[in-house]
C-alpha positions in Angstrom: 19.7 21.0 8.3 17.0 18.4 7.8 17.5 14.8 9.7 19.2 12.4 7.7 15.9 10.1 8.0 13.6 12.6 7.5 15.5 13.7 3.9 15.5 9.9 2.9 12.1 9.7 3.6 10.9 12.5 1.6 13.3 11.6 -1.0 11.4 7.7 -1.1 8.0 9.3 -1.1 9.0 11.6 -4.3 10.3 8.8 -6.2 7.6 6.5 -5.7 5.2 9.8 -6.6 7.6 9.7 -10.0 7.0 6.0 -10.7 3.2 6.2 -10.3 3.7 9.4 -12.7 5.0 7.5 -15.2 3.6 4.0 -15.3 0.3 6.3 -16.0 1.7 8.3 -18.3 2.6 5.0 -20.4 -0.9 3.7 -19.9 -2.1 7.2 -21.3 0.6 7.2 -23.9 -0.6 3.4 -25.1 -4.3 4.4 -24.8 -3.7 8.0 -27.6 -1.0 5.8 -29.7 -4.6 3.6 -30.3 -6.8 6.6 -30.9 -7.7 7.9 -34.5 -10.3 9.9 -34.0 -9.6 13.6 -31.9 -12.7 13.4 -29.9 -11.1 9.8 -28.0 -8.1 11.4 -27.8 -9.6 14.5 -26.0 -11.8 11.9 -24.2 -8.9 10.0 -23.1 -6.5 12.4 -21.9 -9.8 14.8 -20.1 -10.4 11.4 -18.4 -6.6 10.2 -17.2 -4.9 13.5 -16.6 -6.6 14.1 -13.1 -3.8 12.9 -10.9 -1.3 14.9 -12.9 -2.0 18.2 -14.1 -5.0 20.0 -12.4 -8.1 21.5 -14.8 -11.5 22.3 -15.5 -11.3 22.4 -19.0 -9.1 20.8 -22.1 -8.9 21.8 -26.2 -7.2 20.5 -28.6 -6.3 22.7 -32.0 -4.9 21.9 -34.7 -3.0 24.5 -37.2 -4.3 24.2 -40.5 -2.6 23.3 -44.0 -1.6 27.0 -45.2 -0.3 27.3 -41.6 -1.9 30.7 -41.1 -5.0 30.0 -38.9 -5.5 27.6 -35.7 -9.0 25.6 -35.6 -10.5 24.1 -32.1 -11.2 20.5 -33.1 -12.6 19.9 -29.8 -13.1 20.8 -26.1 -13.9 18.6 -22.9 -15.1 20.8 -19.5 -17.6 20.9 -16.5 -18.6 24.2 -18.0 -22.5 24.7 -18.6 -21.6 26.3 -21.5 -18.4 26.5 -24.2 -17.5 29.5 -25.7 -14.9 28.7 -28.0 -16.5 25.3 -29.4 -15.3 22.9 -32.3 -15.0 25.2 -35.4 -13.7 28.2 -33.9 -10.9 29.6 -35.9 -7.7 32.2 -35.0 -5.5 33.6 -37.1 -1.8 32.5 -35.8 0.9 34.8 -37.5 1.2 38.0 -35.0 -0.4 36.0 -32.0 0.8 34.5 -28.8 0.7 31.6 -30.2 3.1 32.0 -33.2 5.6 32.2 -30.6 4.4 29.1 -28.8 4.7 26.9 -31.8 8.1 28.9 -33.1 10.0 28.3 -29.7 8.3 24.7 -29.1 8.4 26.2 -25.0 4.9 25.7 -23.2 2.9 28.9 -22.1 1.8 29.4 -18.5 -0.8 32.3 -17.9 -1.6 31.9 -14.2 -4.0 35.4 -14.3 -5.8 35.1 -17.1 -8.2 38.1 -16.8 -4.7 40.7 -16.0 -3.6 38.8 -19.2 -6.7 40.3 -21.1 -6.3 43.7 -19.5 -3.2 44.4 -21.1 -4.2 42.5 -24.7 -7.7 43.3 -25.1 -8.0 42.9 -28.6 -7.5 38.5 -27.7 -10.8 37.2 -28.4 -10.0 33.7 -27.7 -8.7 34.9 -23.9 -11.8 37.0 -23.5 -13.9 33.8 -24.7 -12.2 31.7 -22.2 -12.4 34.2 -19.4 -16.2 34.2 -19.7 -16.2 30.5 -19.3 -14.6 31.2 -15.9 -11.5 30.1 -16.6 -8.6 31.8 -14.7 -5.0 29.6 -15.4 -3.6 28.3 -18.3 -1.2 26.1 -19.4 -0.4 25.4 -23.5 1.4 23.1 -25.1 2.9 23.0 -28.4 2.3 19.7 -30.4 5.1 19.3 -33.4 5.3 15.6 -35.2 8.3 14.9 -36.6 9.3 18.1 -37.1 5.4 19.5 -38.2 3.9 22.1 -36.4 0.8 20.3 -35.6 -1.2 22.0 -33.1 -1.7 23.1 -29.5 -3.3 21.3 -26.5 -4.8 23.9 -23.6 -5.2 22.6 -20.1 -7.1 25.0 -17.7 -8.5 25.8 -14.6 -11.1 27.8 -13.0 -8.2 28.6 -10.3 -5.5 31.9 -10.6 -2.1 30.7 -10.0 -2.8 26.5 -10.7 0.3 26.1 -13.2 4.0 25.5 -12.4 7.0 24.6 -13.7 6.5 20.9 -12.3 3.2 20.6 -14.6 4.8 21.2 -17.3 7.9 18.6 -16.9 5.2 16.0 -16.1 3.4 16.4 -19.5 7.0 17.2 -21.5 7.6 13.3 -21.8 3.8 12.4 -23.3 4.0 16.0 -25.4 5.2 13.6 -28.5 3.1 10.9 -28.7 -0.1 13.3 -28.2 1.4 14.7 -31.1 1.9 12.1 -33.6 -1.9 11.0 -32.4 -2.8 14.5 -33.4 -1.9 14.2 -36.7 -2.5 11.0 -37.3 -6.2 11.8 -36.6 -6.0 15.1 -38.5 -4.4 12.7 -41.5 -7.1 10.0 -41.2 -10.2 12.8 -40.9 -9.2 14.1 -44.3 -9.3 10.3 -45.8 -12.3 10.5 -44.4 -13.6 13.4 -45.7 -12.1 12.6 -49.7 -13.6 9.3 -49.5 -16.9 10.9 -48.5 -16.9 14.0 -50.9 -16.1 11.0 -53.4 -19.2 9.4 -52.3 -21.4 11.9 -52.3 -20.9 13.1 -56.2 -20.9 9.9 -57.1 -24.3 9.5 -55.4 -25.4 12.5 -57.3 -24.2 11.6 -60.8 -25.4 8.0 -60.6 -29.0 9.4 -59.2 -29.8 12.0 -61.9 -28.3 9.4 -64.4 -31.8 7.3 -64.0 -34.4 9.6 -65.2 -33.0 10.2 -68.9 -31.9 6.4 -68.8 -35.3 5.1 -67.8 -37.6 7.7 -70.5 -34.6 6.6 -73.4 -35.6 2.8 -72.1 -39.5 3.9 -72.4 -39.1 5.1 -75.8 -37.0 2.4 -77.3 -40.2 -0.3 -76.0 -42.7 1.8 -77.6 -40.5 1.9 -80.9 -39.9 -2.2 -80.6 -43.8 -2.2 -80.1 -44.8 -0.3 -83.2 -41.6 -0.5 -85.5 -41.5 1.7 -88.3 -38.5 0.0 -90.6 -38.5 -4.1 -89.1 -35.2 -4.0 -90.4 -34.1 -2.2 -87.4 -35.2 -4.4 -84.6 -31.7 -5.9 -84.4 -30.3 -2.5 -83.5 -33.2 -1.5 -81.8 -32.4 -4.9 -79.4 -28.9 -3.9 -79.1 -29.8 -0.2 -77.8 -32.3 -1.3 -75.2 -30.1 -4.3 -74.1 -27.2 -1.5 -73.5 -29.5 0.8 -72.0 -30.5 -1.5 -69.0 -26.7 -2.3 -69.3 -26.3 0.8 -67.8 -28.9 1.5 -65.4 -28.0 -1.5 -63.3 -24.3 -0.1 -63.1 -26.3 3.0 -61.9 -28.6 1.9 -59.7 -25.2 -0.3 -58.1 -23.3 3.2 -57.9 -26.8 4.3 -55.9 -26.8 1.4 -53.7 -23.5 2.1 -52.6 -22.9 5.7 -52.6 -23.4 8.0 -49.6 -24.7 11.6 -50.7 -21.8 13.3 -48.6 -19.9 16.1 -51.1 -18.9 19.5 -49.8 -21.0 21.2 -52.9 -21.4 22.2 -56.4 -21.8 25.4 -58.5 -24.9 27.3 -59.3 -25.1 28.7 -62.3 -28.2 31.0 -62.1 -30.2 32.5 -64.9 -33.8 34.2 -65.8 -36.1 31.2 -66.4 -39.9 31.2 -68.0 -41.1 28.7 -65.5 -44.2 28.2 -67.6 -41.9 26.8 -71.0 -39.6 24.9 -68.4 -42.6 23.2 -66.3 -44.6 22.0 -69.6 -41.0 20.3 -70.8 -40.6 18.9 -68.0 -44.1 17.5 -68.0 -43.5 16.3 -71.9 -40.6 14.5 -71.1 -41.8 13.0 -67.8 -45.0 11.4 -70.3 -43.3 8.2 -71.0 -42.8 7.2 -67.2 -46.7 8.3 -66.5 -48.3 6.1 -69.4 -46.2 2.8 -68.6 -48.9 2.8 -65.5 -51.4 4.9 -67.4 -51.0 7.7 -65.1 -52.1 11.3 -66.3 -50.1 14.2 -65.8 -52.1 17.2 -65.3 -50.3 20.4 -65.4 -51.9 23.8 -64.1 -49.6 26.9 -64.3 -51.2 30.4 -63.1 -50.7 32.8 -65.8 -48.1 36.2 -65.6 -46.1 34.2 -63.3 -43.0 36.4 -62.2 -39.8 35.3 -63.6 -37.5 32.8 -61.1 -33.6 33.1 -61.2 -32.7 29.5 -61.2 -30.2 26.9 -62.4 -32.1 25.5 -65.1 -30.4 22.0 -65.1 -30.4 21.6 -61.1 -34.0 22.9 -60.9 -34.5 20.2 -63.1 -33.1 17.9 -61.4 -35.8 18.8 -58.2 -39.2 18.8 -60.4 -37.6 15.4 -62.1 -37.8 14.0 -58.8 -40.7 15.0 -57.6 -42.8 14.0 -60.7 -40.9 11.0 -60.5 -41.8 10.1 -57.1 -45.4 11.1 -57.7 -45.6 8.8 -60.5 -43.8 5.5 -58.8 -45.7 6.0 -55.3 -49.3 6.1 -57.5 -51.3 3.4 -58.5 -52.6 3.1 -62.1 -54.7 4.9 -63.6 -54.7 7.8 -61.4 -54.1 11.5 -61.6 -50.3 13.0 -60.8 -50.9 17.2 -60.7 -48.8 20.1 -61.5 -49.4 23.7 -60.9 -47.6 26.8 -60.0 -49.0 29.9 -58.4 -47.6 33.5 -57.2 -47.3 33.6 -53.4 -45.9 36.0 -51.0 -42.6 37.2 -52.6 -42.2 33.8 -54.0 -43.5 31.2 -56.9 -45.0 27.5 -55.2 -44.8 24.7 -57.4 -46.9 21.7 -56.4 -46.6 18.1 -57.4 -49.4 15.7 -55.7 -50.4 12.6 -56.2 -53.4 10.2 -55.5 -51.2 7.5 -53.8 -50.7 5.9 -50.5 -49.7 9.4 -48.9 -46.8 9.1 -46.1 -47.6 7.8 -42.4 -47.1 10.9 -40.2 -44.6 9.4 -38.2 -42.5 9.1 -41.1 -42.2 12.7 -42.6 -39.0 13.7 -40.5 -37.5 11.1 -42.4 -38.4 12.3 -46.1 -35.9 14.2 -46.9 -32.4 12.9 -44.9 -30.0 10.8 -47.2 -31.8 7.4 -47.8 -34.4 8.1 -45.7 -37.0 6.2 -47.2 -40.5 5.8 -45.5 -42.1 2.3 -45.2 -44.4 2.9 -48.3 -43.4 1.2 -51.3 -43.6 2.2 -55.0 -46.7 0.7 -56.5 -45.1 -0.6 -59.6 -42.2 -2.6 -58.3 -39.8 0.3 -59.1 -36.6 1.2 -57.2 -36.6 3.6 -54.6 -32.6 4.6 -52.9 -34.1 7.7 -50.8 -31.7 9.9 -52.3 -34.4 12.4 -54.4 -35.7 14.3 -51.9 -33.1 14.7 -49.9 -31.3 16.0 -53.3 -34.5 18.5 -54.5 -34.3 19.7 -50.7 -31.0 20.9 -50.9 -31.0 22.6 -54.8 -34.4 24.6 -53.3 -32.4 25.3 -50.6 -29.7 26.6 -52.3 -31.9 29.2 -54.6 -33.3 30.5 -51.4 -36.2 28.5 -51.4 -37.8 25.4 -49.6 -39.9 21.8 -50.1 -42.8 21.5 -47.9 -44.8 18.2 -47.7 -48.6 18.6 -47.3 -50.1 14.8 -46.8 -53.1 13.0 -46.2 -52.2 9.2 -46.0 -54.6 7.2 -48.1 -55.1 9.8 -50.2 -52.2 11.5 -51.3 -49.5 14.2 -50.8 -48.2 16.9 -52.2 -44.7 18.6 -52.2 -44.8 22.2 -52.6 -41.8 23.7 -53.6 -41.5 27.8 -53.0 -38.9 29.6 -54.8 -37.9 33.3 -54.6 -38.4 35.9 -57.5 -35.7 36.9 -59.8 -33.1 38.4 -58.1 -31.2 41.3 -59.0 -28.2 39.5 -59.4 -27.4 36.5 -61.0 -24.0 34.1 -62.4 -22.5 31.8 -60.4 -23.4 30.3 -56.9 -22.0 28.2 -55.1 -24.2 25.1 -53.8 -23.2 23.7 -50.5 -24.1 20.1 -50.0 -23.0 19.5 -46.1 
């Protein structure tokens, strides 16, 4: 039997252990109860957990709405490289971790590559073996009765986990779990507010061009009337046209192109028929600065398998573009040609052309360049980032060929007919 001084001794030093333990767990537990986004959380808990639980490595995961699959929303190591990263997805019903998140117990695996001898078929344990990562310890998160997610704590050591670990995270297992999905609540606000955003920036944007030829047309009719005793009405139309394009060009200015996608709806298209409409309606805009449109199409061209009214939408801005960044009087060309496996459409211009330092920039959301429109017309720097992503999405691509002072040209390549067409689905991220 131990001294009597010696026992009250150890006894002194374990409790003042415990209060250290838990005055930082309350500083932890205020610093997560302040966090909304999961990469400060991650950051926060990686950073303070050192002098209580021993690891290499920490993830965070959250269980998604349907409840059937577990996502890694993030992952904080001294590991050169990550193998399960942000984005990686398991399927929970039959795994380990159903059990974790039925039972609410913690997990300790203190032999991690024995574990994935006998369950071979565990890719996320293989994936975290080959990070060198020999112990683990996960926790079940559950918020107010919600399964939430899980938080892993590991370590490049075989047998690092006991008992005593576990009772030391037990009392800050809740509040990392009402932080968890808090965060997961506030990241899909986020994400409504910006798929919101981003078809509103779309509608808004491809709302100009018809506005602005219907605007052309009505001055040329109040120029030349043919019955005076429409002039009244003719007033009334342009006055509610402009109407409009300001509450447009106010949805632009504060809209932020950020939607998950749209829909494709592909079908054979003539390029030839659809390129010289596009020119004929595009007229208007070219002789308000007395700009010619030139349009060269090579003939037998093979047929494209396109969405007629979102191709549009890409040749409408470019022509567009051509035409603001041009002086007047100048010369905005159009031609298409057969290339390798693929049609190229070129729109050029004889303007300012683009510094060359500026062409990364072309085509991100509102990535304008410092050149201005010659005509004092609005530019948002939504178009080319918009064309970009429709050519894109029929497996083609916008190239920018430029020679500042003198021009450039945006050549937009676009694969033959395919064998199949219908529906496709246009992702926007």
């Amino acid at each position: 039997m131990a001294p009597a001084g010696i026992s009250r001794g150890l006894s002194y030093r374990a409790l003042r252990r415990q209060v250290r333990e838990t005055a930082t767990l309350a500083r932890i537990a205020q610093e997560i109860s302040s966090s909304l986004l999961f990469e400060d959380i991650l950051d926060r808990v990686y950073k303070s957990f050192r002098g209580i639980l021993p690891y290499d490595r920490i993830g965070l995961a959250v269980i998604n709405e349907t409840g059937h699959e577990v996502i890694a929303i993030g992952a904080r190591s001294n590991a050169r490289k990550l193998h399960i990263e942000t984005g990686y997805t398991a399927t929970l019903k039959t795994s380990s971790l159903e059990k974790i998140i039925k039972t609410g117990k913690p997990r300790i695996i203190n032999d991690l590559r024995a574990y994935l001898h006998k369950h071979p078929e565990s890719d996320s344990t293989r994936r975290i073996v080959a990070e060198g990562i020999r112990s683990n310890l996960t926790f079940p998160l559950c918020a107010q009765g919600k399964r939430v997610g899980f938080i892993f704590f590991s370590s490049r050591k075989t047998g690092a986990y006991t008992r005593a670990h576990i009772d030391s995270f037990q009392r800050l297992a809740t509040m990392l779990s009402i932080a968890v999905e808090k965060g997961r609540l506030y990241r899909e606000a986020t994400q409504a507010n910006e798929m919101k955003n981003r078809l509103l920036g779309i509608a808004a944007h491809d709302l100009r061009n018809p506005l602005t030829v219907v605007i052309g047309y009505l001055t040329i009719m109040q120029d030349e009337p043919a019955d005076i005793a429409c002039q009244s009405e003719l007033t009334i139309v342009m006055r509610k046209c402009k109407q409009m394009l300001e509450l447009v060009d106010g949805l632009l200015d504060s809209s932020i192109l950020e939607s998950r996608g749209l829909e494709l709806n592909l079908q054979r298209l003539d390029l030839d028929a659809f390129l010289k409409q596009i020119c004929a309606d595009s007229r208007i805009l070219a002789e308000a600065k007395s700009i010619s449109l030139e349009l060269k199409i090579e003939p037998d061209l093979p047929a494209l398998s396109a969405d007629r009214v979102r191709l549009q939408q890409t040749f409408e801005n470019l022509i567009s573009n051509a035409i603001k960044y041009s002086p007047p009087a100048k010369t905005v060309s159009i031609s298409a040609r057969a290339a390798a496996r693929c049609v190229e459409v070129c729109v050029s211009n004889e303007g300012q052309g683009i510094p060359k330092e500026e062409l990364p920039r072309l085509f991100k959301e509102f990535g304008r360049a410092n050149v201005r429109p010659t005509g004092g017309e609005r530019s948002v720097g939504l178009g080319l980032s918009i064309a970009q992503r429709i050519a894109k999405a029929h497996g083609g691509s916008i190239r920018v060929e430029n020679l500042p002072g003198t021009g450039a040209s945006f050549i937009v390549s676009l694969p033959y007919q395919r064998k199949r067409l219908g529906k496709k689905f246009l992702d926007l991220r």
